[in-house]
DRENMI-951575 format. One record per atom (N, C-alpha, C): residue in three letters; x negated, y, z negated. Coordinates in pm, whole numbers, plus 50000, padded with zeros to 5 digits. Atoms other than C-alpha are relative to their C-alpha. Last residue first. Layout:
alaXYZ/...
//
This chain:
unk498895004549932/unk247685169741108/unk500675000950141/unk499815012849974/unk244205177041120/unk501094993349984/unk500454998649845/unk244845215041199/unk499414979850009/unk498734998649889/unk247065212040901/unk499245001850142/unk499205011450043/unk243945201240638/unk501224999850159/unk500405013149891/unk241535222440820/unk500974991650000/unk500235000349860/unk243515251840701/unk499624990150143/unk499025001850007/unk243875242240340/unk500315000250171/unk499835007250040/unk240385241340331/unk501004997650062/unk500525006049905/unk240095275940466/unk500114981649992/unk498805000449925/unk242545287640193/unk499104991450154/unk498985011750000/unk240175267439957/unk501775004750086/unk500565013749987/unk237325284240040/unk501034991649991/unk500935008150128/unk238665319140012/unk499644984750065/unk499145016750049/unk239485336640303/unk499294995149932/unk500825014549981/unk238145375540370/unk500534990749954/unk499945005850140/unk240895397540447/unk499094989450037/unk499165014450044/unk240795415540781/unk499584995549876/unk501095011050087/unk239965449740799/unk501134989249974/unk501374999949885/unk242305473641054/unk499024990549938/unk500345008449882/unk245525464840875/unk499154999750039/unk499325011950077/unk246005487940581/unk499584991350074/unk501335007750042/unk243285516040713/unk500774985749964/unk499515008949977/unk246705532440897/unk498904990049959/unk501695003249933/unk245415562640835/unk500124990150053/unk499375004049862/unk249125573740729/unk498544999650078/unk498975008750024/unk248585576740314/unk500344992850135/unk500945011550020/unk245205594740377/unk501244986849982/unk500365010949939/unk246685618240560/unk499824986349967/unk498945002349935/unk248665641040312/unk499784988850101/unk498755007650058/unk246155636540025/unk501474997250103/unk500065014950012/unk243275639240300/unk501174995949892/unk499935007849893/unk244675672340378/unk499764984449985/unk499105001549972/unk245355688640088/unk500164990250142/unk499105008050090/unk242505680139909/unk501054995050101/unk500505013749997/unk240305695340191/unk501054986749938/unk499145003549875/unk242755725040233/unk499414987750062/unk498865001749999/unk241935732739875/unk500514995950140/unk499675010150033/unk238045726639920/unk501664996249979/unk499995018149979/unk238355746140151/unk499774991949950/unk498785007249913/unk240205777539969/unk499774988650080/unk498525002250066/unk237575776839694/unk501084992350134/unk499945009350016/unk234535774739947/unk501394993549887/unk499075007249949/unk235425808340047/unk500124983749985/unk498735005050083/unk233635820539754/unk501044997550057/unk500455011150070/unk230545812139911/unk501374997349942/unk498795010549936/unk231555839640136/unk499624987849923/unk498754997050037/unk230495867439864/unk500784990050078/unk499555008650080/unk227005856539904/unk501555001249978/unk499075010349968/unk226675877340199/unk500234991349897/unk498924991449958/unk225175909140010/unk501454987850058/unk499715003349869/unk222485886839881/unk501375002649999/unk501234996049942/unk220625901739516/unk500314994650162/unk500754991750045/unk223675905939331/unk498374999050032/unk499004985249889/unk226275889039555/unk498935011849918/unk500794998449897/unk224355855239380/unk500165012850072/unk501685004850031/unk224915863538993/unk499585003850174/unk500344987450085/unk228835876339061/unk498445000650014/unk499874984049858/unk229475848639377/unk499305008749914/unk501305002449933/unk228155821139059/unk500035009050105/unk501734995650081/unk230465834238790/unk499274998150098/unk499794982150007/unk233365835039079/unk498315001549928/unk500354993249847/unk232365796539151/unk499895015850009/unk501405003049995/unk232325788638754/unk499715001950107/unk500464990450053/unk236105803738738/unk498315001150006/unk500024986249925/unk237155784439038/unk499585010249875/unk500164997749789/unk236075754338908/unk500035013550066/unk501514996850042/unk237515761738538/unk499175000850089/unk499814984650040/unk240935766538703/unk498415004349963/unk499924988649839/unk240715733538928/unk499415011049933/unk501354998249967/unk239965715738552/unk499585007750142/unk501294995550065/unk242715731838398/unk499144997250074/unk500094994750012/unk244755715638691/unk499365008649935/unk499074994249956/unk243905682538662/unk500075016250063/unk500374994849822/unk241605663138472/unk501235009850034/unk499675009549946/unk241235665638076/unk500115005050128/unk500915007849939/unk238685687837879/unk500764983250095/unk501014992449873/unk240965709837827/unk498634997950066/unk501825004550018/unk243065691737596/unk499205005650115/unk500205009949925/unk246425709837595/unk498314997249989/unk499844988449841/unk246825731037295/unk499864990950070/unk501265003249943/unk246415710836909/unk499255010050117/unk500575005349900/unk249475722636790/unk498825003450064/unk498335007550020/unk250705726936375/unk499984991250204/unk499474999749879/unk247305720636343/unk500894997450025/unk499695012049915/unk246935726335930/unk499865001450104/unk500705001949956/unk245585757635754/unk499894984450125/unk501005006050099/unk247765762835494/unk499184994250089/unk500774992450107/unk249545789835693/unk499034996449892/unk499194999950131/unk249825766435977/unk499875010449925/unk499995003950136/unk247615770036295/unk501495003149918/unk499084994050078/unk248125769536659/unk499954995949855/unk499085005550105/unk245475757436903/unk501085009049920/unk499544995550096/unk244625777337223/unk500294992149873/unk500525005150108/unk244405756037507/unk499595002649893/unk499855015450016/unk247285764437740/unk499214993149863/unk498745003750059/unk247125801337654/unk500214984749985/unk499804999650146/unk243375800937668/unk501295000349907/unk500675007450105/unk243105786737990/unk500014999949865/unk499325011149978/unk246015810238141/unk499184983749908/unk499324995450090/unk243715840338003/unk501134986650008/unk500865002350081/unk240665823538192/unk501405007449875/unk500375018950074/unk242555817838485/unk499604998849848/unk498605003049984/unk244075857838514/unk499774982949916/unk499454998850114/unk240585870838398/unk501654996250007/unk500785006150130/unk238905849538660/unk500735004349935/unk499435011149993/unk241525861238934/unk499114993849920/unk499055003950059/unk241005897738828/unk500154986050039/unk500704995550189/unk236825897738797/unk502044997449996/unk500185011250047/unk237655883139206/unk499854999549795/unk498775009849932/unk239535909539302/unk499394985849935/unk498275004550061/unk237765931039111/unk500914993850050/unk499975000650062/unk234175922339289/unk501225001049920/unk500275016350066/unk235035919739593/unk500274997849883/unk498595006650016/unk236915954439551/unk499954986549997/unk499244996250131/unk233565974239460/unk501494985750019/unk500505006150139/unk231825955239727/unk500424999249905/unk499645013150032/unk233605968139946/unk500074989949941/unk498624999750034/unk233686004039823/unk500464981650033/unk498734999049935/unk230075999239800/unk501855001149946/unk498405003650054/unk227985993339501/unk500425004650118/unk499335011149922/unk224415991939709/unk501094995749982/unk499374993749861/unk223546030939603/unk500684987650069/unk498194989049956/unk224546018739229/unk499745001550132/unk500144996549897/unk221415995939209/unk501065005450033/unk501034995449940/unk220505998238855/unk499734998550130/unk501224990450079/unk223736007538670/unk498695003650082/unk499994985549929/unk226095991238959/unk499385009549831/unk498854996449870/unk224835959439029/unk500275014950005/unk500925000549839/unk221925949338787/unk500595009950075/unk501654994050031/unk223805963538431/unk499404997250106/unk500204983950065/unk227305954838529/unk499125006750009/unk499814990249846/unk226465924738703/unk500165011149976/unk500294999549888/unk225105910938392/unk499535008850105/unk500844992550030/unk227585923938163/unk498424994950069/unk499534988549947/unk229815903538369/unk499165008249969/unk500094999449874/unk227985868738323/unk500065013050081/unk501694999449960/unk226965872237984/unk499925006550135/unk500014994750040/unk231235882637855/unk498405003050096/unk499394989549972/unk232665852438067/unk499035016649982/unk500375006649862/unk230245827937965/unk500355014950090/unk501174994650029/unk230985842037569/unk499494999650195/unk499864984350042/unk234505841437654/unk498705003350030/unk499334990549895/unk234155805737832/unk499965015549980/unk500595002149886/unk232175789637553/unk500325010850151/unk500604994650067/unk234675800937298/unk498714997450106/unk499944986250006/unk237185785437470/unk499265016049975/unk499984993149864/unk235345755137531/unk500455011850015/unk501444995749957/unk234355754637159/unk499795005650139/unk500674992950063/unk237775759837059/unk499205000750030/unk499214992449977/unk239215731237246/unk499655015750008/unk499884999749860/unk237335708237121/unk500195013950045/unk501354995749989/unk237885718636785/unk498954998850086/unk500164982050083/unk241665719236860/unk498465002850004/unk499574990349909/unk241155686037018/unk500155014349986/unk500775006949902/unk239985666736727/unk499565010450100/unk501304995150046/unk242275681336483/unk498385003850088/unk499554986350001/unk244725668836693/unk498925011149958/unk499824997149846/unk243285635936727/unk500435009849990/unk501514998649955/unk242605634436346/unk500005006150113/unk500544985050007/unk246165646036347/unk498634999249994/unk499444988549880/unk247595614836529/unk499405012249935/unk500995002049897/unk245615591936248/unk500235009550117/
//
């Protein structure tokens, strides 16, 4: 039954990978062909480096994605491992996030010059996380709402205020 689930996941796995390449492959050729084929005078040098700065931190995630989730075959065709499931929360899913924000700077930065700060929304949502995970523990919300009383602690209440 554990290699159904393996099985499982692998072909999982596989599709998202395979998803991503192809995602990968639309998106760039793309910008390629709009950006700097048919409006080369608006490629800039700044522009130019947006763009690979961000084409390398996609192809950094997206090579880290496929190491993690990758399966590994047998010679008779078995899953010797599955890869991590990549459709679970966590990290992977940050990575895919920031790869689907880059795809979307690439698309929008090709007809609005400012689109390129969109992709500051990466670092706040990271300093969003980080903050309410460090606060949220010392909010002091524990105390400020009182507990509603059941019926029979109120009960219990009259009882000793009539003793």
């Amino acid at each position: 039954m554990a290699k159904q689930s393996d099985k499982k996941i692998a072909q999982e796995n596989l599709k998202c990978l395979n998803s991503l390449k192809w995602g990968f492959i639309i998106v760039n050729s793309i910008y390629f062909i709009f950006r700097i084929l048919y409006h080369f005078e608006s490629f800039g040098s700044r522009t130019a480096v947006f763009y690979f700065v961000t084409l390398g931190i996609s192809i950094y995630l997206g090579s880290e994605i496929n190491r993690y989730g990758a399966p590994t075959y047998g010679v008779r065709g078995n899953v010797l491992w599955s890869g991590v499931d990549l459709n679970s929360k966590g990290s992977i899913e940050y990575m895919f996030d920031i790869i689907y924000v880059t795809w979307a700077v690439h698309i929008g930065s090709m007809f609005y010059e400012g689109f390129w700060l969109f992709y500051l929304s990466i670092p706040l949502y990271a300093l969003y996380k980080i903050w309410t995970f460090f606060t949220n523990p010392f909010s002091g919300s524990e105390g400020s709402v009182p507990q509603e009383k059941s019926n029979r602690q109120r009960k219990m209440e009259k009882r000793q205020f009539k003793q």
